[in-house]
Backbone bond lengths (Angstrom), bond angles and torsions (degrees), N, CA, C in turn:
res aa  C-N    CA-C-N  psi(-1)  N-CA   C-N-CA  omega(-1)  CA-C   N-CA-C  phi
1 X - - - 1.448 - - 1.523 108.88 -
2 X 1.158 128.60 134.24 1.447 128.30 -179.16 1.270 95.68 -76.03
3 X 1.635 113.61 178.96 1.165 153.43 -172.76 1.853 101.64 -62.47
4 X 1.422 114.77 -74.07 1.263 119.40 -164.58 1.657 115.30 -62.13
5 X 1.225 120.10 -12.31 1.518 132.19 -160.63 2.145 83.05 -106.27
6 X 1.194 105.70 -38.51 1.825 93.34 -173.87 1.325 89.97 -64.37
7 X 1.552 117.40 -63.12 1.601 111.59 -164.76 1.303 131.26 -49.22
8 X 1.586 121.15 -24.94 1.351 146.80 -168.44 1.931 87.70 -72.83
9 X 1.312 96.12 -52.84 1.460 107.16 -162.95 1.661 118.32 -68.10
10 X 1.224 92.78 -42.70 1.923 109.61 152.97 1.624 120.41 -34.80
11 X 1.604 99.52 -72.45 1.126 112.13 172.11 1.098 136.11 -49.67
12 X 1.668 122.86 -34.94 1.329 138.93 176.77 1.619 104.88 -62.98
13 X 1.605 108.70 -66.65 1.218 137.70 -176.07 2.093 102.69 -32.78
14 X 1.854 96.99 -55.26 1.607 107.35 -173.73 1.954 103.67 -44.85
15 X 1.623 84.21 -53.17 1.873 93.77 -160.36 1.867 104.36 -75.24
16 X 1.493 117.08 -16.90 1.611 96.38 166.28 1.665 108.30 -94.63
17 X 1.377 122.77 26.72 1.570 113.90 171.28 1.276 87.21 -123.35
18 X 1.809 150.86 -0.25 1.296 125.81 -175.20 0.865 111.11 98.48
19 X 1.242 154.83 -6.35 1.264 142.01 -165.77 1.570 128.99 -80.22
20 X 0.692 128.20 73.51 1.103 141.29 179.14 1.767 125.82 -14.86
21 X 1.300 102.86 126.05 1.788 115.38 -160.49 1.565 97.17 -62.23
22 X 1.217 86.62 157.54 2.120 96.07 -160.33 1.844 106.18 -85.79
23 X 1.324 108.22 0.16 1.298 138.36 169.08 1.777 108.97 -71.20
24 X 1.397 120.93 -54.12 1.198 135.61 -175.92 1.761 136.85 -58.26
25 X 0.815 138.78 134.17 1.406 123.11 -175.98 1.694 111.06 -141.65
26 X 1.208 118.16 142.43 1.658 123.46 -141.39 1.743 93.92 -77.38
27 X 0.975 144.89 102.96 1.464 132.28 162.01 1.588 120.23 -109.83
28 X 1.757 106.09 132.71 1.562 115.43 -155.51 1.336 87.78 -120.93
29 X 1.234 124.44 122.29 1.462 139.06 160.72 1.546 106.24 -97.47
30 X 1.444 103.54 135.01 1.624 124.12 175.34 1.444 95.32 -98.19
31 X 1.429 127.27 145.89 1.257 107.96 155.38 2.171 92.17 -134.29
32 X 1.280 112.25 100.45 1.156 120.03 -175.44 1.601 131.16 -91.65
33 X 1.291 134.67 159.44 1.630 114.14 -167.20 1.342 108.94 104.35
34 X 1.254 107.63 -25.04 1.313 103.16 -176.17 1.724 122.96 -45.29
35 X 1.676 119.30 111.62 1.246 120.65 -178.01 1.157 131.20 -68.40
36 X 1.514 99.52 -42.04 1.962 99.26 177.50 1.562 104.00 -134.15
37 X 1.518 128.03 -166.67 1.173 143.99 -136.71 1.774 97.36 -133.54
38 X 1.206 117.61 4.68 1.253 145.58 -171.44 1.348 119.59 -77.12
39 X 1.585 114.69 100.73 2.115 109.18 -173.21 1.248 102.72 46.82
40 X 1.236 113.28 -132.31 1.916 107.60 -123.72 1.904 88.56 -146.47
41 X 1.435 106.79 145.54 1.372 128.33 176.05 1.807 99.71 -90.84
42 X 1.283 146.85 98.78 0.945 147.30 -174.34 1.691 99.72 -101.54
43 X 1.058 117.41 117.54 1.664 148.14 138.89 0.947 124.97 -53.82
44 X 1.373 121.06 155.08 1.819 118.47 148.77 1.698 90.99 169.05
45 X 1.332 107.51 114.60 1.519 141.06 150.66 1.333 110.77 -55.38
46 X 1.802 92.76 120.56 2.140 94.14 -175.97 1.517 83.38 -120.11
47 X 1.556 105.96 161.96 1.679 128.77 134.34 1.622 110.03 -95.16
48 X 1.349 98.36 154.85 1.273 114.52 176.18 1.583 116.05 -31.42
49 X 1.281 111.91 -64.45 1.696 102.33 168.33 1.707 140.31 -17.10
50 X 1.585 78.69 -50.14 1.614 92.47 -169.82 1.517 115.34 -121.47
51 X 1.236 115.83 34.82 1.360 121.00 -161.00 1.820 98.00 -90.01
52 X 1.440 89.30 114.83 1.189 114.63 -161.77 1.111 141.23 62.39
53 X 1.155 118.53 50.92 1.674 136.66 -171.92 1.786 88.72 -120.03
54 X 1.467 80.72 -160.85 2.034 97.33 -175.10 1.470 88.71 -121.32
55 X 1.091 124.51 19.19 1.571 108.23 168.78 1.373 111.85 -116.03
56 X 1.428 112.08 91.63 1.212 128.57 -164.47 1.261 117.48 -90.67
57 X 1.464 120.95 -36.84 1.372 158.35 162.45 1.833 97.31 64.09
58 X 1.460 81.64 81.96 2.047 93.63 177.09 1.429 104.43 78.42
59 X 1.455 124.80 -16.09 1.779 105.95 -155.76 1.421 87.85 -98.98
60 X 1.678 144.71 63.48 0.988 146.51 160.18 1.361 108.36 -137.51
61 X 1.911 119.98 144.18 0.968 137.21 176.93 1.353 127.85 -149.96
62 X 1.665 123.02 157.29 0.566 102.30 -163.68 2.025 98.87 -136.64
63 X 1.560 116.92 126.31 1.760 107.36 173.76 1.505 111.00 -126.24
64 X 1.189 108.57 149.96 1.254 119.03 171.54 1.619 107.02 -53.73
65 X 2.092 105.21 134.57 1.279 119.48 -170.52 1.740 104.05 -68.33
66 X 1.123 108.87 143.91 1.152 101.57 171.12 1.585 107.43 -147.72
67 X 1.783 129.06 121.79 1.122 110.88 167.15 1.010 147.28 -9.30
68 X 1.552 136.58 121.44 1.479 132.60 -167.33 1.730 120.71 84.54
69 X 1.084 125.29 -79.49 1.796 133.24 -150.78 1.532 96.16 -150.43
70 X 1.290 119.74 124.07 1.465 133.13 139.00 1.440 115.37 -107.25
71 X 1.313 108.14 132.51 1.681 122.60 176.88 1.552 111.24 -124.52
72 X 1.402 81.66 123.64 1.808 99.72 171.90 1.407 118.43 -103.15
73 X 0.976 101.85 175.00 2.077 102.04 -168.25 1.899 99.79 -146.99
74 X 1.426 98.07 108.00 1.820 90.25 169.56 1.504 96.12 -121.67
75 X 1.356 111.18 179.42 1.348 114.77 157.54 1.668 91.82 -143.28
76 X 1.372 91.25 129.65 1.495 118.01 179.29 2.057 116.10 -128.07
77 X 1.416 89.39 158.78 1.538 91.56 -171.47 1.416 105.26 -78.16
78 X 1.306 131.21 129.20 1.292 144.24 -172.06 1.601 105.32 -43.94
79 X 1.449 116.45 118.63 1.882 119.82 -175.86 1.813 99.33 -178.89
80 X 0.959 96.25 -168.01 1.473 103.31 175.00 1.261 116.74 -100.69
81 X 1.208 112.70 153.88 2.241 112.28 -171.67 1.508 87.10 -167.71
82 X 1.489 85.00 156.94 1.689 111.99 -177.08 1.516 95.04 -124.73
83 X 1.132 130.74 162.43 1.790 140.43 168.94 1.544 102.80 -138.26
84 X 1.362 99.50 154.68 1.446 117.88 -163.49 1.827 90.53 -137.45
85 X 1.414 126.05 144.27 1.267 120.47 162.31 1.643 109.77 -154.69
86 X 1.294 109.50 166.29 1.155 113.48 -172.79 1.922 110.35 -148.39
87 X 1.238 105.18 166.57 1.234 116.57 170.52 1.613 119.52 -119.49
88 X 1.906 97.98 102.20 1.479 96.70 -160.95 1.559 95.93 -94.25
89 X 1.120 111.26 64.24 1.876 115.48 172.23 1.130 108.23 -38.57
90 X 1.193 139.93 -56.12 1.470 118.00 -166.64 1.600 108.08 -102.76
91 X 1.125 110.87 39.56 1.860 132.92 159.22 1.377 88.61 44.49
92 X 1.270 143.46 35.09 1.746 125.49 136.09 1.253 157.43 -31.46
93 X 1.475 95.99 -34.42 1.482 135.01 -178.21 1.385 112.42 73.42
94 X 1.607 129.17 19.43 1.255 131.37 170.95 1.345 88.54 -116.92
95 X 1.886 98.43 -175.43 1.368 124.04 169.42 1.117 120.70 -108.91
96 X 1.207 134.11 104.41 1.523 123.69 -143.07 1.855 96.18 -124.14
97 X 1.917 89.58 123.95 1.399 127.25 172.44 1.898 101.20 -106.54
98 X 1.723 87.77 158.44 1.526 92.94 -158.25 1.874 84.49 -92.59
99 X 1.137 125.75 -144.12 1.586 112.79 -155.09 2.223 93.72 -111.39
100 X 1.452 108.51 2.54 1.572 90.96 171.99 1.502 115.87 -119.71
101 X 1.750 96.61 27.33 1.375 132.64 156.99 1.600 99.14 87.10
102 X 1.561 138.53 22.49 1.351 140.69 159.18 1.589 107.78 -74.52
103 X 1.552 103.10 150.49 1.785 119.83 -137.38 1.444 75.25 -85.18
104 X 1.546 112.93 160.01 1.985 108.75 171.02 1.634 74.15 -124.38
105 X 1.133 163.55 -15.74 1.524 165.34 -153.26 1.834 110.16 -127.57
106 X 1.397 89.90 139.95 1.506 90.42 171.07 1.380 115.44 -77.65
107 X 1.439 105.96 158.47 1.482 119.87 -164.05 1.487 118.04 -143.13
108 X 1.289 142.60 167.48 1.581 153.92 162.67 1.742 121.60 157.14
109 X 1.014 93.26 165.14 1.446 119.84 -140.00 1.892 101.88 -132.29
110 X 1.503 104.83 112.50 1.221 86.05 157.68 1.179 164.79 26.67
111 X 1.424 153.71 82.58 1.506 125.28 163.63 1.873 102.24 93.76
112 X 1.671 103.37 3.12 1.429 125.61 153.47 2.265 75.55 68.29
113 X 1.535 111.51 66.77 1.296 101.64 -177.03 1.582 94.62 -96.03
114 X 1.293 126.86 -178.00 1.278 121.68 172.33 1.518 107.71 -126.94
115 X 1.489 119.12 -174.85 1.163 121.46 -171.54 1.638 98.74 -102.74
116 X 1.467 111.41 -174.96 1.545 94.13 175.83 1.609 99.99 -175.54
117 X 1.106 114.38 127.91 1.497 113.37 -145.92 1.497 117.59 25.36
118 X 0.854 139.98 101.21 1.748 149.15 -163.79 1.555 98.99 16.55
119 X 1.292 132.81 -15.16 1.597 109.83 -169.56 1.979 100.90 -98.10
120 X 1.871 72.23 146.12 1.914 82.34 -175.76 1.923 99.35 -65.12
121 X 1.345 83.42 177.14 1.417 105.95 -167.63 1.341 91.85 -75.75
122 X 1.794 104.94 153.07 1.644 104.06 160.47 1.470 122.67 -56.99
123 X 1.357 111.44 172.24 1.405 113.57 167.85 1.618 125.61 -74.49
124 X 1.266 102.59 -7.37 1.502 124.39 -173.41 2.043 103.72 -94.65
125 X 1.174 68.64 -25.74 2.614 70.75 169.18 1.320 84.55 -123.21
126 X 1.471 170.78 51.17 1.403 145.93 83.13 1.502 119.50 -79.01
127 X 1.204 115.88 13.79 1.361 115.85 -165.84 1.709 100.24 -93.38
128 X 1.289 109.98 173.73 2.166 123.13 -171.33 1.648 85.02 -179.68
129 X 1.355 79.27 149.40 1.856 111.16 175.82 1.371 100.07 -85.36
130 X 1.677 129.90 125.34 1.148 126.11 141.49 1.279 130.41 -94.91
131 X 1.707 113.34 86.98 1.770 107.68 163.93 0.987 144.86 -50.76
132 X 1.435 129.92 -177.27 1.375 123.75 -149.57 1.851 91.11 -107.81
133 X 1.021 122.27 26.29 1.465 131.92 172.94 1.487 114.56 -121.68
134 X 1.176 115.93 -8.23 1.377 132.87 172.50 1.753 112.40 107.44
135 X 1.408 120.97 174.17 1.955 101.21 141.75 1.957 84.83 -167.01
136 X 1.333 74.06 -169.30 1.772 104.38 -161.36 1.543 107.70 -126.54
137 X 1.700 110.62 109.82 1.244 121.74 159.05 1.554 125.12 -93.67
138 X 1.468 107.30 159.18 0.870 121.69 -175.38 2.040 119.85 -124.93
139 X 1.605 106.47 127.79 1.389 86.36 -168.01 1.360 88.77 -137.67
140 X 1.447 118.09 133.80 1.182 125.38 165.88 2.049 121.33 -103.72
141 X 1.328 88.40 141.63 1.322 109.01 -154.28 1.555 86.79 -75.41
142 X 1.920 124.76 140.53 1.615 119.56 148.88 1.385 107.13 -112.21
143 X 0.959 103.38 145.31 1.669 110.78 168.81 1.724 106.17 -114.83
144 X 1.231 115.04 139.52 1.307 120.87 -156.07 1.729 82.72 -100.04
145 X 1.291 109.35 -49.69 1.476 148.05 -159.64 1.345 113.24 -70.28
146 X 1.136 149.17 151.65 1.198 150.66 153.37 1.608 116.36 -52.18
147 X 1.072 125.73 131.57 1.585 110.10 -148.37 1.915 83.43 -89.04
């Protein structure tokens, strides 16, 4: 068998057991605080570019809320990223502020950043290194709001 037909076969073999592209690195987001059991814990992993836009490109998710801890699982190419999350309790799919722009949903950011007069934190205080060994964030949820 030549060379290019083993490697083809390698390769195939890697991606139907999971194995993960040598490009990739394991990143586990906590998103903790969580108050009630209410809609959906919404995620989404930025780079600097797009930090906080809707162009997330795949690095958004979405799990059912559940008291205490939601954990997400990406694998991303080793760089820097910030995360943003929310608690879309009443399953809207927005983040819903009341009209003098105070949060009615829980919220957090990365790198435990804070808010600061209503505007989110830069991407430079939500930001963490993801190495090529993986790592584990942690984001705690605020509710401004009565959950």
């Amino acid at each position: 068998m030549n060379a290019t037909v083993l490697a083809g076969a390698a390769a195939g073999l890697a991606l139907a057991l999971g194995v993960r592209a040598a490009y990739a690195a394991p990143l586990t987001l906590v998103v903790d605080n969580v108050c009630s059991a209410k809609g959906e814990i919404d995620l989404t992993v930025f780079v600097a570019d797009n930090w906080l836009s809707d162009r997330a490109e795949g690095r958004d998710r979405q799990l059912p809320a559940r008291v205490g801890s939601v954990t997400f699982h990406f694998d991303l190419p080793p760089g820097t990223y910030a995360a943003a999350a929310f608690h879309d309790a009443n399953g809207n799919g927005k983040f819903d502020k009341n009209l003098l722009g105070w949060p009615l949903e829980g919220f957090g950011f990365s790198n435990d950043a804070h808010v600061s007069f209503f505007r989110p934190p830069s991407f430079a205080a939500a930001s963490f290194t993801l190495p090529p060994e993986g790592a584990t964030q942690t984001l705690h949820l605020d509710y401004w709001s009565k959950c």
